[in-house]
C-alpha positions as CSV (number, residue, x, y, z in Angstrom):
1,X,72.8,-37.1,-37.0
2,X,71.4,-34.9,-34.1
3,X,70.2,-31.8,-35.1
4,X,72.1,-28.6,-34.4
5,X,70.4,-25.3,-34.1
6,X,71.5,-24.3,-37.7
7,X,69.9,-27.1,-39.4
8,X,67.2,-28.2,-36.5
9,X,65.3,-29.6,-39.4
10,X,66.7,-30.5,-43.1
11,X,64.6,-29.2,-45.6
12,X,64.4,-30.7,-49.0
13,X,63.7,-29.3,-52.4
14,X,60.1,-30.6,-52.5
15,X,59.3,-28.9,-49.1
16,X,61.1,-25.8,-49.8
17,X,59.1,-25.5,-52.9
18,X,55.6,-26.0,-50.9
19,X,56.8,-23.7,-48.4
20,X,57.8,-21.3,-51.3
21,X,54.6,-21.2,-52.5
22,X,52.3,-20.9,-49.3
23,X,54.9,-18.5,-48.1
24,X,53.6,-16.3,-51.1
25,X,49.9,-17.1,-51.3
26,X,49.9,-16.2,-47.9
27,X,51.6,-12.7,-48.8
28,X,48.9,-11.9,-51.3
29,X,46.1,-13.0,-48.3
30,X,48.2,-10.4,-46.1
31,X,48.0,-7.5,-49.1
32,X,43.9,-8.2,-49.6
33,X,43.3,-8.3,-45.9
34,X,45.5,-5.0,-45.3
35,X,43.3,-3.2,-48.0
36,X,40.3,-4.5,-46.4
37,X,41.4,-3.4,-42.7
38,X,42.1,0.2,-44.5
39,X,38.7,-0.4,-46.3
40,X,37.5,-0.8,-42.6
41,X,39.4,1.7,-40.8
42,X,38.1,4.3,-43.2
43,X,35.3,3.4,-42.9
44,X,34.9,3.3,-39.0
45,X,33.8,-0.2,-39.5
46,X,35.1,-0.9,-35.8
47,X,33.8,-4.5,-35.6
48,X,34.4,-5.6,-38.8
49,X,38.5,-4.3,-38.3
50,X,39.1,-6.2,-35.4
51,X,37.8,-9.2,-37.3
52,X,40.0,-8.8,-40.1
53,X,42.5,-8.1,-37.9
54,X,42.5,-11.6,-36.2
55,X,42.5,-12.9,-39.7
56,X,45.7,-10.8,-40.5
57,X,47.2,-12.1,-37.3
58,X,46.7,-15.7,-37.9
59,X,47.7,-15.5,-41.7
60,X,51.0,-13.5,-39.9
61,X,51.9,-16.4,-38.1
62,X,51.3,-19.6,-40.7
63,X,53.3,-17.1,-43.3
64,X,56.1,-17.3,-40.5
65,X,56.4,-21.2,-40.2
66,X,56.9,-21.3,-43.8
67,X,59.2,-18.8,-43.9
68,X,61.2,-20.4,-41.6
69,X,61.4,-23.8,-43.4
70,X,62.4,-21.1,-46.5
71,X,65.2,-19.9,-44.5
72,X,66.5,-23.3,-43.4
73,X,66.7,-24.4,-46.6
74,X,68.6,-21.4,-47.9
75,X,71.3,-21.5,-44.9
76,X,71.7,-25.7,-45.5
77,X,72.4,-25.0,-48.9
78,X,74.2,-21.9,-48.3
79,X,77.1,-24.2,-46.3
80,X,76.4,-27.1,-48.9
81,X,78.2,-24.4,-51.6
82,X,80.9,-23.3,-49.3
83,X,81.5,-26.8,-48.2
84,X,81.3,-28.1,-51.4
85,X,83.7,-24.7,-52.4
86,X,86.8,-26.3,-50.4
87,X,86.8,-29.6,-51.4
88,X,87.4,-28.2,-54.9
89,X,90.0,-26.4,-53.5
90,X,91.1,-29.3,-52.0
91,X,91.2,-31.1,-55.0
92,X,93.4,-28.4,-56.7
93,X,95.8,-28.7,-54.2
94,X,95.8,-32.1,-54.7
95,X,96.2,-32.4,-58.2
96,X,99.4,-30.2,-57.8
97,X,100.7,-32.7,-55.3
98,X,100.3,-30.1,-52.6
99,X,99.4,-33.0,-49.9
100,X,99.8,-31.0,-46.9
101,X,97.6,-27.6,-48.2
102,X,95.1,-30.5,-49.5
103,X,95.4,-32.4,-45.9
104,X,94.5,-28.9,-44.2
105,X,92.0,-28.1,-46.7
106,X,90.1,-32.0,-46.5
107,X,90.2,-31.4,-42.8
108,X,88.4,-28.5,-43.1
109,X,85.9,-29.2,-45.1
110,X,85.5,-32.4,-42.5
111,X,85.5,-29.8,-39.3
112,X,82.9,-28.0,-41.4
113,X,80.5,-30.3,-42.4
114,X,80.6,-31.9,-39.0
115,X,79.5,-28.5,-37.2
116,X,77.1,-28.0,-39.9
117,X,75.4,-31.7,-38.9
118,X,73.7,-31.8,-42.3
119,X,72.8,-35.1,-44.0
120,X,73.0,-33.2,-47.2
121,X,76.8,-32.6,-46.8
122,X,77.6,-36.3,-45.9
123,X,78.6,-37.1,-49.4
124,X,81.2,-34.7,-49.5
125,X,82.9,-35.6,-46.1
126,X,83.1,-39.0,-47.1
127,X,84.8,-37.6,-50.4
128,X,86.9,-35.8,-48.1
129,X,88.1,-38.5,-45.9
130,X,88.9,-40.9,-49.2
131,X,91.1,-38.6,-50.1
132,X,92.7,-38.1,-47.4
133,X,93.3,-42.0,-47.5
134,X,95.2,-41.6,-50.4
135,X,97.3,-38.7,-49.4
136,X,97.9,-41.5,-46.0
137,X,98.6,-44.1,-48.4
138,X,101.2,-42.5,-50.6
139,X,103.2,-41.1,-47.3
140,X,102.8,-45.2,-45.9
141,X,100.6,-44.6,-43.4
142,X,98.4,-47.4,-43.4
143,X,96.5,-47.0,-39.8
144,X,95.9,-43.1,-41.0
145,X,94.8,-44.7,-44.2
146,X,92.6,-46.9,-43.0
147,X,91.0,-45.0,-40.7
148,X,90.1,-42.5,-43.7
149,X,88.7,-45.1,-46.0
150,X,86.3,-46.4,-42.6
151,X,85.4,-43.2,-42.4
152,X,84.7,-42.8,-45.8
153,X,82.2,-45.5,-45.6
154,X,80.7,-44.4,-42.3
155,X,79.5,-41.2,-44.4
156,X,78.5,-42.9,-47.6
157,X,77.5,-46.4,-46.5
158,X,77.1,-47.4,-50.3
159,X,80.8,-46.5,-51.0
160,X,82.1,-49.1,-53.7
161,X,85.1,-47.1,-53.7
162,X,85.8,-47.2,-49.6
163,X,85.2,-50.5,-49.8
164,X,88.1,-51.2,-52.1
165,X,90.6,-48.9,-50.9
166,X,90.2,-50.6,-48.0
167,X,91.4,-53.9,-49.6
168,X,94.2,-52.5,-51.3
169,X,95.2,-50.8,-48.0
170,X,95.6,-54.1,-46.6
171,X,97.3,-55.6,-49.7
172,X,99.6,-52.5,-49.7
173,X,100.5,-54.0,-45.9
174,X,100.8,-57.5,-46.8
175,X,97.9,-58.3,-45.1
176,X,96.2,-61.0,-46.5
177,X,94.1,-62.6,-44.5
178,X,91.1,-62.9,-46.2
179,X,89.1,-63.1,-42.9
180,X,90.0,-59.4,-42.0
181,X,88.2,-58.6,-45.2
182,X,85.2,-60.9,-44.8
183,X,84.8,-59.3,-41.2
184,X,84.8,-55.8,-42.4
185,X,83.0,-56.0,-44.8
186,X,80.2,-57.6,-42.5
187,X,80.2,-54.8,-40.2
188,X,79.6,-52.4,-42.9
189,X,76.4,-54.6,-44.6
């Protein structure tokens, strides 16, 4: 992926936590040196303020790198949720054989976790597109199918279950030839 402006750099859970927790030491050295700049002020310390001061300005701006990697992890997993949010609504329409509410829906959450360029929602794009490839399959569009299921596996290279519906899709056209399989399977490995 290229990074989008959103998500310019994915965050994980490890380095939200260490962010976290610098973020908030670095609050508590912000409180101390306030007191002491007061401390100083009151006391017309002049030389000694400026010098905290410069230490309160530094300590300003590492608190603000971390809290940036704080916020970037809260807006990835922020869209993560919502994304996440209409498959399951797609999967409800699904289950009640609403295919063309559950089409619109998959293709939503694809459109959406596109924009968002986030490795994090990969998993559920490729969820998506598989089931699109069903809803393709049952109204005997094989091409549309297929296309799904590739793209399924283009999201989740490790998808067992891509791989297979990819098989069957063929089958399902009468396609046999096992050299179309052995070649698609090679550009996926």
């Amino acid at each position: 992926f290229i990074a989008s402006p959103a998500f310019a750099q994915q965050v994980t859970d490890a380095q939200f936590k260490k962010a976290d927790d610098e973020y908030n030491r670095l609050s508590s050295e912000l409180n101390k040196l306030h007191n002491e700049m007061s401390k100083a002020s009151e006391s017309k310390e002049l030389d000694r303020y400026n010098e905290l001061k410069k230490q309160y300005d530094k300590v300003i701006t590492e608190r603000k790198k971390h809290e940036q990697v704080r916020m970037n992890y809260l807006k990835q997993n922020k869209e993560l949720v919502k994304v996440k949010k209409m498959f399951n609504e797609g999967q409800q329409l699904f289950k009640l054989s609403n295919y063309t509410a559950a089409t619109a829906k998959y293709n939503e959450v694809i459109t959406k976790g596109k924009a968002a360029n986030s490795p994090a929602l990969n998993d559920v794009i490729s969820k998506s597109y598989y089931q699109l490839g069903l809803i393709y399959k049952k109204s005997r569009k094989f091409q549309d199918a297929l296309n799904a299921f590739n793209n399924t596996i283009k999201f989740s290279p490790s998808s067992a279950i891509g791989y297979y519906a990819i098989g069957n899709t063929y089958k399902d056209m009468g396609q046999y030839n096992t050299e179309i399989g052995r070649a698609s399977c090679r550009e996926r490995v």
